[in-house]
Each structure stands twice: as C-alpha cells, then as structure tokens.
N, C-alpha and C positions, 0 to 999 in steps of 0.2 A: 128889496124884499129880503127876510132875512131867512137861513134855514137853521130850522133849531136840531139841534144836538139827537134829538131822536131820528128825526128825520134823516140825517147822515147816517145814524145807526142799523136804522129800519134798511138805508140802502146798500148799504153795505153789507148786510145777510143776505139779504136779496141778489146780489151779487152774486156773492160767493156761492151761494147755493144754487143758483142756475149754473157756474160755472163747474159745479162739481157735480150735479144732473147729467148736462153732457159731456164730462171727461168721460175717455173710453176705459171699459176696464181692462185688463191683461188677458188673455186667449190663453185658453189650457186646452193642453189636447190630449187623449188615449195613450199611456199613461202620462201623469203629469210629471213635466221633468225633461232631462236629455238624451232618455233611455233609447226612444224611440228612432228607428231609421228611419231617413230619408230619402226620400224617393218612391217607389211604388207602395199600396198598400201596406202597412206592417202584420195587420191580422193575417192570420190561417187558422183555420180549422180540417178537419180531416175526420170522416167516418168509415165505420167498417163492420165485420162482422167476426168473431172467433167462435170456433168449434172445440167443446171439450177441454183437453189440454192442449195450448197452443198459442204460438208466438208469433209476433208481427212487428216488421219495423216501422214504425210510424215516419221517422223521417231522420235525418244526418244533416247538424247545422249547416249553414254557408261557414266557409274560411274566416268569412268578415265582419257575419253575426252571431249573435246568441239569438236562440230561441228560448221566450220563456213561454211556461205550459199554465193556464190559467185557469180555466175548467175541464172535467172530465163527467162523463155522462157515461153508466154504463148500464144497460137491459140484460135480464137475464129474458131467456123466451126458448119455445120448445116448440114443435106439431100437436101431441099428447098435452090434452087439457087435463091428466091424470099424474102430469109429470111432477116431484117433487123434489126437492136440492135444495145445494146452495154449490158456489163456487169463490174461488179469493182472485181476484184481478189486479195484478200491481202494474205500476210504470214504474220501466227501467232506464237509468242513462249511463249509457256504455256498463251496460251488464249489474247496476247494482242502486238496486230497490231505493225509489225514492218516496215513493207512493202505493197505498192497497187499499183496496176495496171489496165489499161480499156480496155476492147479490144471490137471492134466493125465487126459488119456486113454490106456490105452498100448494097445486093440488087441490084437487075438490074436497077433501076435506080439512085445509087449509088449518091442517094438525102440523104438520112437520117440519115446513122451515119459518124459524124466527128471523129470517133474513128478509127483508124489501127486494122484488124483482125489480126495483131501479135504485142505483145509487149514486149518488153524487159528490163530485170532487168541486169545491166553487175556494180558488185562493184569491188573497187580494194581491197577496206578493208575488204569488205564483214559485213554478219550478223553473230552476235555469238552467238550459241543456248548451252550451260553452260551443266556441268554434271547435267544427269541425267531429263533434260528441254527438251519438246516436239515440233517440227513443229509442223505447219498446216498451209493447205492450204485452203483457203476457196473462194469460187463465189458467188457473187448477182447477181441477174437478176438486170439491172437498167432500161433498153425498151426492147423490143421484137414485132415482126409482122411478121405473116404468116412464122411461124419458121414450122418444121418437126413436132418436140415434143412439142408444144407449150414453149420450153427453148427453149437458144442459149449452146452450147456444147462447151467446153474449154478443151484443149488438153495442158499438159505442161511438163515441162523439167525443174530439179533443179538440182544445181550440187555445187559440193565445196569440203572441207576438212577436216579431221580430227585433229585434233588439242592439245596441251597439255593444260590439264587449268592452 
C-alpha cells in the first residue's frame, strides 16, 4: 500500500501542530524580568492617615533591596459635610519630591474646589526608592473653610515591590 505525498503532508502538520499545542509556554511573573526578589513575597503595601500639614515615613529600603513604589491612592475627607479645600500630597525619597498629587473637598455647594477628593497615582515603571533610601509622605494644606479641625484629613494607600538593586 502506497502513501501519497498529501498524506505525509497532512501528517506532518498534524504533527507538528499537536506538538506545539502542548509545548509549555515561559512563566512570567509580577514584574516581568529579574527585578523581582526572591524569597518571601515581594509586594507591600501600606495605609495611613495625615492631618493637615504633615509628614510620615512610609518606610527605609532593606540594605539588599530597592523598593519600587507602584500605586498611590490618596482621600481627601473631613467630619464637616460643609468642609471645602483642597491640599497638595507629594512622595519624597530621602527628602526630595518625586511625586504630587491634589486632592480636594467641594462642600455642599460643590462651588469651590476643582480638585477630586481622591486621587491617583497608577505607574507602570513605578518609583525607585535604592538601598537603604527613605519614603515619605508628606501634605500641605493649599485652602481650607469650615473643615472639622480647622485641616482637610488625607487617607492613603501605597503599594509596590521589592526589588534587587
């Protein structure tokens, strides 16, 4: 019995194409590449609150890593549904602004700040804070009227990864 020419053809796709159905693909992981440390989780994140004018240290890389900073989330919010502002929130690493943000209150008559009471910081590269270098987070009051505390109160959320330097 003979086989013809298609026939070897037809099996030879056939082949090949089941064999490359099941070849496995490559595994990519948070982020892709050799950034990432090894060993315990590499994310963190960290929430908080700030009052006013007012500074926080968010954290102090390890020796051995970088931290990079990936999102930031930040609320402005009062007691006083009457309260209106805005304020400017930057992150600092080792004392010098890498990031700002404004976040506003508008008040019941939602006349007076053109600012968003949340705002968001979303990188894909992120920020990178080097062995042994400090965050911080810091707030300015920029307006304020008829607040609670006489401040506008800033609630945040920072998160990212560990990293090799």
């Amino acid at each position: 019995m003979q086989t013809s020419r298609f026939q070897l053809g037809l099996m030879a796709t056939l082949a090949v194409g089941l064999g490359f159905s099941l070849s496995s693909s490559e595994a990519v992981g948070y982020p892709a590449g050799a950034a990432v440390s090894m060993g315990t989780n590499p994310l963190f994140a960290k929430a908080g609150g700030l009052e006013g004018n007012d500074t926080q240290i968010l954290l102090t890389a390890p020796s051995d890593q970088r931290v990079v900073v990936t999102d930031l989330t930040v609320s402005a919010w009062d007691e006083s549904v009457s309260c209106k502002g805005s304020g400017q929130i930057d992150l600092l690493v080792d004392g010098v602004p890498v990031a700002s943000l404004i976040a506003g209150l508008y008040g019941p008559s939602q006349s007076y700040s053109s600012y968003s009471p949340v705002a968001r910081l979303e990188l894909q590269s992120g920020i990178p804070v080097g062995p042994e270098q400090t965050l911080t987070i810091q707030t300015a009051q920029r307006t304020e009227s008829s607040c609670f505390s006489s401040d506008i109160d800033f609630r945040y959320t920072v998160s990212g990864y560990h990293a090799q330097p």
